[in-house]
C-alpha positions in Angstrom: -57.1 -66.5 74.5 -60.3 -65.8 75.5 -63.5 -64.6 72.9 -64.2 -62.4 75.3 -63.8 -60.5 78.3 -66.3 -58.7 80.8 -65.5 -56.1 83.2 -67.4 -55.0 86.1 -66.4 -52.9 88.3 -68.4 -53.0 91.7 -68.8 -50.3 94.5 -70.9 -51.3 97.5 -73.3 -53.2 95.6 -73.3 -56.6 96.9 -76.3 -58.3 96.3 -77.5 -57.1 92.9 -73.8 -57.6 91.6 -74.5 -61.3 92.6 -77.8 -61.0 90.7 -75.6 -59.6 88.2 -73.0 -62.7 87.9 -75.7 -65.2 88.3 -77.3 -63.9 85.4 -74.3 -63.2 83.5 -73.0 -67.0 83.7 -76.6 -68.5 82.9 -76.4 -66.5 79.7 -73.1 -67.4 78.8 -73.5 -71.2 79.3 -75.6 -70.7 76.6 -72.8 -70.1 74.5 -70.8 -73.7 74.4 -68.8 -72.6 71.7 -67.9 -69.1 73.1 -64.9 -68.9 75.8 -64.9 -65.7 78.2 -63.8 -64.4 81.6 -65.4 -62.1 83.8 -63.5 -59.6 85.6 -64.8 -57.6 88.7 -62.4 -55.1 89.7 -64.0 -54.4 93.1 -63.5 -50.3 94.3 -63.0 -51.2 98.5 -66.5 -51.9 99.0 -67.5 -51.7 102.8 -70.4 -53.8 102.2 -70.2 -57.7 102.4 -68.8 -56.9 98.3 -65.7 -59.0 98.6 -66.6 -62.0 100.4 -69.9 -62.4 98.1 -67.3 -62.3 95.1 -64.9 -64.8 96.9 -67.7 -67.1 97.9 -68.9 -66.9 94.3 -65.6 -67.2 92.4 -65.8 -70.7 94.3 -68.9 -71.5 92.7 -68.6 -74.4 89.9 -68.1 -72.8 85.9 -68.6 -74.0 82.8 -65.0 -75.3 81.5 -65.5 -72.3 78.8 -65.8 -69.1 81.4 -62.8 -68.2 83.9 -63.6 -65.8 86.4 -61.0 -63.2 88.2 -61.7 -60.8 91.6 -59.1 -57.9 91.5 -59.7 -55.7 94.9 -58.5 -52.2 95.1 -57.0 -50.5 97.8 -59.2 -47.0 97.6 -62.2 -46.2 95.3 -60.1 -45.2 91.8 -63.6 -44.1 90.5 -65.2 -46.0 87.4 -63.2 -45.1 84.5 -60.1 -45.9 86.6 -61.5 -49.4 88.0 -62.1 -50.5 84.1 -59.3 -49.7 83.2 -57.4 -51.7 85.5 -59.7 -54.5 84.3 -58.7 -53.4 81.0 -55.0 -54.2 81.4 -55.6 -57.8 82.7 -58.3 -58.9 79.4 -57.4 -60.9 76.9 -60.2 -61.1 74.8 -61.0 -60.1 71.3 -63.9 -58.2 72.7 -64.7 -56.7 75.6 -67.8 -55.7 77.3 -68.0 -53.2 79.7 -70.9 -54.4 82.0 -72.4 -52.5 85.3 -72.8 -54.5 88.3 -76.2 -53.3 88.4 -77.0 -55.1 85.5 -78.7 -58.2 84.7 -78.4 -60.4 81.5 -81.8 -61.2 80.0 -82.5 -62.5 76.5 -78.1 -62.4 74.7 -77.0 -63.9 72.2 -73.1 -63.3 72.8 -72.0 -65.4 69.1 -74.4 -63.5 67.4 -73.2 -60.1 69.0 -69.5 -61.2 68.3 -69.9 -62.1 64.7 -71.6 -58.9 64.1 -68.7 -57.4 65.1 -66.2 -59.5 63.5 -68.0 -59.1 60.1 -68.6 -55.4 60.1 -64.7 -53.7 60.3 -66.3 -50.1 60.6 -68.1 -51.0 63.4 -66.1 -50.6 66.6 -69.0 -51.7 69.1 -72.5 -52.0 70.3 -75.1 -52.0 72.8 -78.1 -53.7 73.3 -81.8 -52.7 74.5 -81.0 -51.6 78.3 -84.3 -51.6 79.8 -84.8 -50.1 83.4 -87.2 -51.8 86.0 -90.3 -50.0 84.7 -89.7 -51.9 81.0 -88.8 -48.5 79.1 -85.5 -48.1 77.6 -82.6 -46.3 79.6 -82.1 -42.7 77.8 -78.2 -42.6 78.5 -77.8 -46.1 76.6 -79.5 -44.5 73.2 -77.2 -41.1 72.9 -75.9 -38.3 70.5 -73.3 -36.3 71.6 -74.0 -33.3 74.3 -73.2 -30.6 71.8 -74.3 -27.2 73.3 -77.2 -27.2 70.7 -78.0 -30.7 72.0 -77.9 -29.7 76.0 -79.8 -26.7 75.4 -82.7 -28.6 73.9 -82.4 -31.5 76.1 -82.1 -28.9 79.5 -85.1 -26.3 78.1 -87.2 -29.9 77.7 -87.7 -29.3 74.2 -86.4 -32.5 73.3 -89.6 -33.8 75.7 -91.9 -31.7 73.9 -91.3 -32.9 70.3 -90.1 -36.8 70.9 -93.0 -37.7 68.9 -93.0 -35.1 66.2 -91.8 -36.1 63.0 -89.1 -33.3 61.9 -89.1 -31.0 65.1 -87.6 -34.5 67.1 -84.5 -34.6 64.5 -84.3 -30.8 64.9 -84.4 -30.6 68.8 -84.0 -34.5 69.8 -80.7 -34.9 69.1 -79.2 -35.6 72.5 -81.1 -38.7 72.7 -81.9 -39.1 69.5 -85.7 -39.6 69.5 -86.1 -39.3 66.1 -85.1 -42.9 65.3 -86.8 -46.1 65.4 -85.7 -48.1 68.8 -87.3 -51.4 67.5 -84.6 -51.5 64.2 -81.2 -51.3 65.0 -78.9 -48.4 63.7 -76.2 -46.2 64.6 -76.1 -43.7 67.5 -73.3 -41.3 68.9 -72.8 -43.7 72.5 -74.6 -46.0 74.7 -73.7 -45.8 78.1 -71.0 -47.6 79.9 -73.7 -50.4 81.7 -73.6 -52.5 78.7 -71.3 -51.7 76.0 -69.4 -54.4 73.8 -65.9 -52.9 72.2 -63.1 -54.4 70.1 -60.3 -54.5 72.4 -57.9 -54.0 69.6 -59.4 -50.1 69.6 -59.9 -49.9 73.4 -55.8 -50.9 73.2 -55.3 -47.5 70.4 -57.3 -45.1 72.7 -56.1 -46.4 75.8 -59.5 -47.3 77.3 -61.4 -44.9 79.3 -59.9 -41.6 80.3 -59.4 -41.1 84.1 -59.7 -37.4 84.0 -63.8 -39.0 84.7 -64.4 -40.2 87.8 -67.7 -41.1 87.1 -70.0 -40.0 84.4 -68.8 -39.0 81.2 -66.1 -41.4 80.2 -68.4 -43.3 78.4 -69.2 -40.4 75.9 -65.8 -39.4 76.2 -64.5 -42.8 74.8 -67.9 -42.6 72.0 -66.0 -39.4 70.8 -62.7 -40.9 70.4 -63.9 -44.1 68.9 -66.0 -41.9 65.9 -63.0 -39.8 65.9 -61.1 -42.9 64.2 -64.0 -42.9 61.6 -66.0 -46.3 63.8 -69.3 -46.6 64.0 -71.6 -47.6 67.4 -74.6 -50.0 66.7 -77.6 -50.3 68.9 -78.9 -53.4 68.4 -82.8 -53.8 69.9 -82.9 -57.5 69.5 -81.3 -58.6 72.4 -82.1 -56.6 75.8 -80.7 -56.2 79.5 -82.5 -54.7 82.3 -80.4 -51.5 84.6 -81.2 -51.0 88.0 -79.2 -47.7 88.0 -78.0 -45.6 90.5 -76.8 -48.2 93.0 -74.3 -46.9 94.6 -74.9 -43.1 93.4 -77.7 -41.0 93.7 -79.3 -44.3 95.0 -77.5 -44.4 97.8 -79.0 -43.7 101.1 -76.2 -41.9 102.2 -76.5 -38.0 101.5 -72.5 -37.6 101.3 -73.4 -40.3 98.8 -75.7 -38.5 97.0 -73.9 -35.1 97.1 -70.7 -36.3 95.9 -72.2 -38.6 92.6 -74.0 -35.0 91.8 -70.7 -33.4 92.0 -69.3 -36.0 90.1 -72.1 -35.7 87.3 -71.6 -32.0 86.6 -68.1 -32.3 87.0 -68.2 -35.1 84.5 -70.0 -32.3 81.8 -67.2 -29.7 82.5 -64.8 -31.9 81.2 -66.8 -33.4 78.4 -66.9 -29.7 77.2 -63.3 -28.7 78.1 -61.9 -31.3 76.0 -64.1 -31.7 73.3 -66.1 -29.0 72.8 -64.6 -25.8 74.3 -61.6 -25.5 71.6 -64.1 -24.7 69.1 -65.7 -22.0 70.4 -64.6 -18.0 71.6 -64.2 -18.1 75.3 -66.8 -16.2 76.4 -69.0 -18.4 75.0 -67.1 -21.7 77.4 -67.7 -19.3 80.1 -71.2 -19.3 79.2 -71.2 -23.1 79.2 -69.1 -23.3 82.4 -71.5 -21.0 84.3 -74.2 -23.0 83.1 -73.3 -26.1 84.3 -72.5 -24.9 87.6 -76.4 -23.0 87.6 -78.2 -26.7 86.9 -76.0 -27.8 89.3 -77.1 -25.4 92.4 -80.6 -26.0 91.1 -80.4 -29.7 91.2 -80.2 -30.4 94.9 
């Protein structure tokens, strides 16, 4: 049995998910004493996805990593794809990784034993750094309550980032309030790097396929604290996110317009199933019309 296991799933993505693998092995070579596999659960890519994966599942491994293609039929969507790669782990941990990804400065033992050591924590992140060097938002979250979206939507949570007080009262979606070079608990990271015990991921039945994309990251957050776990960002270690890919990234307009329908959709949901039992229903039609406003006004 495996210490761990790492699932990508990859969408059209080609040459940064080989950036991403190459990376990913370097870093865990490191590791002599830690055994893995990597998973890629490929979503019918049309690009050259599948015979980069092929040529590089060839490639000579360390005796301590395996490494697995599975290639789908149709594009199952994200939460989906992981999920299949969820049913074939068979690690203690596993690590939800975006092909757009790549492993810098990780130190998997120490993550691991954090983990083991710590039974109220269910599982972590590390720094996610976009190109530019600042952190990615989505990997430092609260939960989108509606008193969080409306402060993070009106750009009050902008405003007051770095003003002691009024950034705990209005920054709570991403939580600007505390200090990003400590670590400490937050409400979710995002799905590019995110390192889970599988035991919990096996309890909740990984990520919920009512998300195509978006959300299902947050979605499983919610669950997780709903089992009284904890999430840990921990700042010491640090990964760099290309982001948007094979979304809004995508030259493609269809592309484009569907990954935006996909992201609002992705809210709807969030607040259907979490949110909107709690409150009178003209108030979720509220929050439903919303949602659909930012969306028309996004384009």
């Amino acid at each position: 049995m495996p210490d761990l296991s790492i699932i990508i799933v990859s969408y059209n993505t080609a040459s940064v998910t080989k950036e991403c693998l190459t990376s990913l092995v370097h870093s865990l070579s490191d590791s002599s004493t830690l055994s893995a596999e990597i998973i890629v659960v490929d979503n019918n890519s049309h690009d050259d996805s599948l015979k980069i994966l092929k040529t590089f599942g060839r490639s000579p491994f360390p005796k301590q990593i395996d490494f697995k293609v599975i290639a789908n039929n149709s594009n199952v969507g994200y939460a989906k794809g992981n999920n299949i790669g969820l049913r074939h782990a068979k690690g203690k941990y596993v690590l939800y990784l975006n092909s757009d990804v790549i492993i810098k400065n990780v130190d998997w033992q120490n993550l691991i034993t954090y983990l083991k050591e710590n039974s109220s924590v269910a599982g972590l992140t590390v720094r996610v750094l976009l190109p530019t060097g600042i952190i990615d938002p989505a990997s430092h979250r609260g939960f989108p309550n509606p008193w969080n979206a409306f402060c993070y939507f009106s750009k009050l949570e902008r405003l007051t980032a770095q003003i002691p007080i009024l950034n705990r009262l209005f920054g709570g979606y991403h939580q600007t309030y505390k200090n990003l070079s400590s670590p400490h608990t937050i409400d979710s990271p995002s799905g590019a790097f995110f390192l889970v015990k599988k035991h919990i991921l096996d309890k909740l039945g990984g990520f919920d396929e009512a998300f195509f994309m978006y959300g299902e990251d947050l979605d499983l957050s919610y669950r997780i604290k709903g089992l009284g776990y904890t999430i840990t960002y921990d700042p010491r270690y640090s990964v760099t996110h290309f982001k948007y890919q094979s979304g809004l990234g995508s030259t493609s307009s269809h592309a484009k317009d569907q990954t935006r329908t996909h992201f609002y959709d992705a809210m709807k949901i969030f607040y259907a199933k979490q949110y909107a039992p709690h409150y009178p229903s003209w108030f979720n039609r509220c929050m439903m019309w919303a949602i659909d406003q930012k969306m028309r006004t996004s384009k």
